[in-house]
N, C-alpha and C positions, 0 to 999 in steps of 0.2 A: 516340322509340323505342317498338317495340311488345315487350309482354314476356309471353309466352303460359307455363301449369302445363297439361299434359297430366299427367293422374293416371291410371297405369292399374293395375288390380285383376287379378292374373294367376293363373290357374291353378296350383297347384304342381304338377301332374303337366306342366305345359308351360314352366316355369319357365327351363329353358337352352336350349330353344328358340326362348322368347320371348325371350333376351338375343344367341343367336345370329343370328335374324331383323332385331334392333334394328340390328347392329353397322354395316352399310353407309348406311342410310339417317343415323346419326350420323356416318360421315365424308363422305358427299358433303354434307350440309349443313352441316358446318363450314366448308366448302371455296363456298358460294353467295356469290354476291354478296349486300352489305348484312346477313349474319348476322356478328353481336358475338359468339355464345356459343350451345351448343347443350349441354345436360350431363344426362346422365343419376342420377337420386340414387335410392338404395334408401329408403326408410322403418325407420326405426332399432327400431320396433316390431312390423313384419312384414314378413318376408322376402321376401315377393308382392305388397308395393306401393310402384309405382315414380313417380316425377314427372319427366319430361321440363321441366326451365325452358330456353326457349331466349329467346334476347334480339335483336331483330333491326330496323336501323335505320329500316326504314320500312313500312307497310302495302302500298309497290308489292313491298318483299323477299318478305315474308310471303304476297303473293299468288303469287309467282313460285317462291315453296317451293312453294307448295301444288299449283301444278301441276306438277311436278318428277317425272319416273317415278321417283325411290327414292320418295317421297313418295306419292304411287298405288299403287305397287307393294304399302309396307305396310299405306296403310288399307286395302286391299283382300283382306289379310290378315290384320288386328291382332283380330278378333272371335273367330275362331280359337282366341286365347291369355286370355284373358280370361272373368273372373268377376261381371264388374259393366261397364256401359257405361264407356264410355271419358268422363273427364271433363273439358273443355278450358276453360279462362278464359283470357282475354285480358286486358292492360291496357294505356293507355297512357300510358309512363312516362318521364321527365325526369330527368336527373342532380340530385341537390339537393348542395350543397357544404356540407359539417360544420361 
């Protein structure tokens, strides 16, 4: 599994536009082939920073997002909304059983 943190630092005068721009590229990627999970979370400290975890079964999915028009569409827009580069890690991660 590949498990990527996009962290992004968002303008607060662009704040609900930034959430309304998000909203489509989050359902068509829920909906891709080989994506687990796609979830957006606020930062419980500031209201303007948000972390995309998406969890996605393989490096072919993840390429296949990425050239995806929802997926083009916002990086091609995402600097727009933001205050700080966009900050993206990746990992590659294994079920561990408790």
């Amino acid at each position: 599994m590949i498990i990527i943190h996009a962290t992004f630092h968002v303008n607060p005068a662009k704040h609900d536009e930034f959430l309304t721009e998000l909203q489509p590229l989050i359902a068509a990627s829920r909906k891709e082939n080989g994506n687990v999970s796609y979830n957006l979370y606020k930062n419980t400290e500031n209201d303007n920073i948000f972390m995309m975890v998406e969890v996605w079964k393989d490096a072919q999915a993840v390429d296949s997002h990425n050239q995806s028009s929802d997926f083009t569409s916002f990086v091609g827009k995402v600097k727009e909304f933001l205050t700080a580069p966009l900050d993206v890690k990746a990992f590659d991660g294994q079920p561990v059983t408790l």
